[in-house]
C-alpha positions, 0 to 999 in steps of 0.5 A: 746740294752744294750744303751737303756737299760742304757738309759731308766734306766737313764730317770726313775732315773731321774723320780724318783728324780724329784717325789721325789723333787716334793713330798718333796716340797709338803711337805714342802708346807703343812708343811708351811700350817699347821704352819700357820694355827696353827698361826691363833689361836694366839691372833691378828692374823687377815690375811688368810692363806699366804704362797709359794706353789708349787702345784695347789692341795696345793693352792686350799687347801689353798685357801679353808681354806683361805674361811673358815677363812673368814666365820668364821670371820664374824661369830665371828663379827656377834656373838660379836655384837649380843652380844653387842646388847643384852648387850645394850638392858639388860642395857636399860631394866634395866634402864628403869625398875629402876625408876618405881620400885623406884616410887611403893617402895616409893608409898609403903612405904608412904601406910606403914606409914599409919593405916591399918589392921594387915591382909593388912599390912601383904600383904603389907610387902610381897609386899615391900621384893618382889619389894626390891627383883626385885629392887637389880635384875635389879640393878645387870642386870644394873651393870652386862651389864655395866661391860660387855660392858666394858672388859678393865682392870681399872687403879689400885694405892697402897690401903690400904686393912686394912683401907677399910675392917675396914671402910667397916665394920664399914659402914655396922655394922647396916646391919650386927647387924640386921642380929644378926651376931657379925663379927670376923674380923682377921688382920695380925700384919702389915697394908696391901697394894695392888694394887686395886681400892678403888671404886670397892673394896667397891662394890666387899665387899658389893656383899660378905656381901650381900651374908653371909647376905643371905645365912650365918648360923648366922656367919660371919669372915673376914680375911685379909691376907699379904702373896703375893700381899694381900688377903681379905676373907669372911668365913661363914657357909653354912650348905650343901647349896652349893656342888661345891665351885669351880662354885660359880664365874659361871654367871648361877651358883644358888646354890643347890635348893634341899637343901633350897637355895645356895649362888649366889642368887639362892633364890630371887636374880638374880644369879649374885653376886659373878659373878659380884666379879670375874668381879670386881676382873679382872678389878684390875688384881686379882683373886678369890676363894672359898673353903669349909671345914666342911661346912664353904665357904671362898671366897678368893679374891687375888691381884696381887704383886706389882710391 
């Protein structure tokens, strides 16, 4: 009796440590699982789920959310090229609606030229701000489909930050004297240099003139900076037009309607010029920022050091 006891109690340890040796392996295998399932969350990561099981629960599992996956990726390729269609449709819309526009301003402005009744020549201004309006609108759309379309950053050379915000402001000083606004423009002792595009940075300064041109309480600075990799900031007043500095960049974002307008174009505009800065400013590698204080924004565009 006492064998058999030994016995049973030999085969019942044995037991034991082949559960215990088969639970630690299924832990080790749901471990690996969770490891690589963490890695499919990894930028490039474009294979299921692989991995040694020893286990037929553990392997379906696997294989579930190797299924899973799967869909999900599909979803994601359906998404993008939905959105790659809608993009393209935006750009073709735009196009499209760009020549006839350019065909009533001029057909307009012909009849302008022309004698009429002070009380037609009043509905006839309004229709040419209006169409003026609806021309920069589909010029941004045209603009902003393009830039999406196109997530690359552009190559980036040594520029002079001085000499393009000078040569900006001089080629601008009409627009800004019609606005009755006299500029305080801020260098620092030295000419600054950044790594940018000049193309995009003339295009990134005229969205931030169009918008203090806007928005701006009468005033406007401008202020290059040399800390860092170099900096340009456009500071205005605003009054209590705009509440959240830090949603300006925002695609949607229009501003405090409440309040008689905001910047970003929420009054007549597209809502997408300091949209299209962020853009601008990521395809040279630099970053942008707002701040307001005592109802004074500065929108701080910041390039990287260079290398």
């Amino acid at each position: 009796m006492k064998w058999v006891v030994i016995a049973l109690f030999a085969a019942l340890s044995a037991v034991i440590v082949l559960l215990m040796i088969r639970l630690v392996s299924i832990r080790r295998d749901i471990k690996n699982l969770a490891q690589e399932l963490r890695r499919t969350h990894e930028p490039g990561y474009d294979r299921l789920v692989r991995v040694r099981l020893n286990d037929k629960a553990v392997e379906e599992l696997a294989a579930e959310i190797n299924r899973t996956i799967d869909g999900q990726k599909r979803l994601k390729l359906d998404a993008e090229e939905a959105e790659r269609r809608m993009r393209r449709s935006m750009s073709d819309i735009a196009h499209d609606l760009r020549t006839p526009l350019a065909v009533i301003k001029g057909d307009l402005q012909l009849i302008a030229d022309g004698e009429l009744p002070d009380k037609s020549r009043g509905y006839l201004d309004i229709c040419l701000q209006k169409t003026e309006q609806l021309k920069c609108m589909t010029d941004q759309f045209f603009e902003l489909a393009v830039l999406e379309s196109d997530s690359g950053r552009v190559p980036v050379v040594r520029t002079d930050l001085t000499a393009a915000v000078m040569n900006f402001l001089v080629e601008n000083e009409g627009r800004i004297s019609l606005a009755g606004i006299e500029p305080e423009v801020i260098f620092p002792p030295k000419t600054v240099f950044v790594r940018a595009d000049a193309q995009l940075l003339g295009r990134m300064f005229g969205n931030l003139l169009g918008n203090v041109l806007k928005y701006s309480c009468g005033d406007l600075a401008v202020i290059v900076g040399a800390e860092d990799g170099g900096s340009v900031s456009f500071e205005n007043s605003v009054g209590e037009n705009i509440s959240e500095p830090e949603r300006i960049f925002e695609r949607s974002y229009r501003g405090d309607s409440s309040r008689g307008g905001g910047v970003n174009g929420s009054q007549g505009g597209a809502g997408l010029g300091l949209y299209i800065v962020r853009l601008l400013a990521e395809k040279q590698g630099a970053a942008v920022s707002a701040r307001l204080t005592d109802g004074r924004l500065r929108v701080t565009i910041a390039f990287e050091n260079e290398q």
